[in-house]
C-alpha positions as CSV (number, residue, x, y, z in Angstrom):
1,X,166.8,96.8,142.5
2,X,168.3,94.6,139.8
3,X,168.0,90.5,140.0
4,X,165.7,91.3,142.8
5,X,167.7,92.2,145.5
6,X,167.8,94.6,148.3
7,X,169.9,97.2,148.0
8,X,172.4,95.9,151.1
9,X,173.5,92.7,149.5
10,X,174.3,94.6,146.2
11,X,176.1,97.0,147.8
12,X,177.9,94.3,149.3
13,X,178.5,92.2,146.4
14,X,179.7,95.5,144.7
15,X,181.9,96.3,147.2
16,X,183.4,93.1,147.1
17,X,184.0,92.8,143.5
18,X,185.4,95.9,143.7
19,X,187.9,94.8,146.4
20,X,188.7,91.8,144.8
21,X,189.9,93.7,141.4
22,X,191.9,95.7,143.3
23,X,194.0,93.0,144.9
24,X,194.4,90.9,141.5
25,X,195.7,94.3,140.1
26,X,197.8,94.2,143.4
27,X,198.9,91.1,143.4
28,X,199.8,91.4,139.0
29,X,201.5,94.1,140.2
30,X,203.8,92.2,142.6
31,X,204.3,89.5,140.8
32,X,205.5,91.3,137.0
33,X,206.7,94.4,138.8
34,X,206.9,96.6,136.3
35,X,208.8,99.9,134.9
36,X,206.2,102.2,136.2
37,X,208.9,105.2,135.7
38,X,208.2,107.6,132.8
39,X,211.4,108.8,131.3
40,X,211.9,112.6,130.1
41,X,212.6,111.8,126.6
42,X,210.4,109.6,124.6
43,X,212.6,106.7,123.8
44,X,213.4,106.3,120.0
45,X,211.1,103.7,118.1
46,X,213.0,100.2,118.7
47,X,214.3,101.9,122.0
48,X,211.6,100.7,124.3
49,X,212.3,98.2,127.1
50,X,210.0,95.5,127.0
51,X,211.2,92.4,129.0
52,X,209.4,92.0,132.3
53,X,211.4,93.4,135.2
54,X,210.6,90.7,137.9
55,X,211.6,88.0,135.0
56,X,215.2,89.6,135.0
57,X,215.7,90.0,138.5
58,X,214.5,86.2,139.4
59,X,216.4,84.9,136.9
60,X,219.5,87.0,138.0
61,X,218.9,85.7,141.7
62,X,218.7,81.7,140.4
63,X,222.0,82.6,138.1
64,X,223.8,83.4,141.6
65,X,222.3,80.9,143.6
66,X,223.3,78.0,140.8
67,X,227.1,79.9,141.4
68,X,227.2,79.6,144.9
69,X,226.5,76.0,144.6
70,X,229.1,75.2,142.6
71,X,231.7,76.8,144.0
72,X,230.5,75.3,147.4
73,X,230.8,72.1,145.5
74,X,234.1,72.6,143.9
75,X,235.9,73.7,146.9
C-alpha cells in the first residue's frame, strides 16, 4: 500500500477527502448560488449574464432593509 499503510486507514482517509470535496463544492454552491439553468438559445456573444446571483439578491435584500429603516425613522 502507498506511504506504508494498510489498506483501512487509506480507504478512510480517501473517503474522507472525498466527503470533504463534496461539501466545499456544497457549501460554494450555497453561498454564490449560481445560474445552473441552460437556456434554449445560445445567448449572443456580449449577451451572457455574468454577475453572481447570490451577490444580487443580498444586495437587493440590504437595499430594502436600509428602506425600511428609514421610513421607520422618518415617520
Amino acid at each position: 500500500m502507498p506511504a506504508g499503510v494498510s489498506w483501512t486507514r487509506y480507504a478512510r482517509f480517501l473517503g474522507a477527502s472525498v466527503l470533504a470535496m463534496f461539501a466545499g463544492a456544497q457549501a460554494v454552491h450555497m453561498y454564490y448560488l449560481p445560474d445552473l439553468s441552460i437556456p434554449e438559445i445560445p445567448p449572443k456573444p456580449g449577451e451572457l449574464r455574468t454577475e453572481l446571483q447570490g451577490y444580487r439578491l443580498r444586495e437587493e435584500a440590504a437595499a430594502a432593509l436600509q428602506q425600511i429603516k428609514t421610513k421607520n425613522n422618518v415617520d
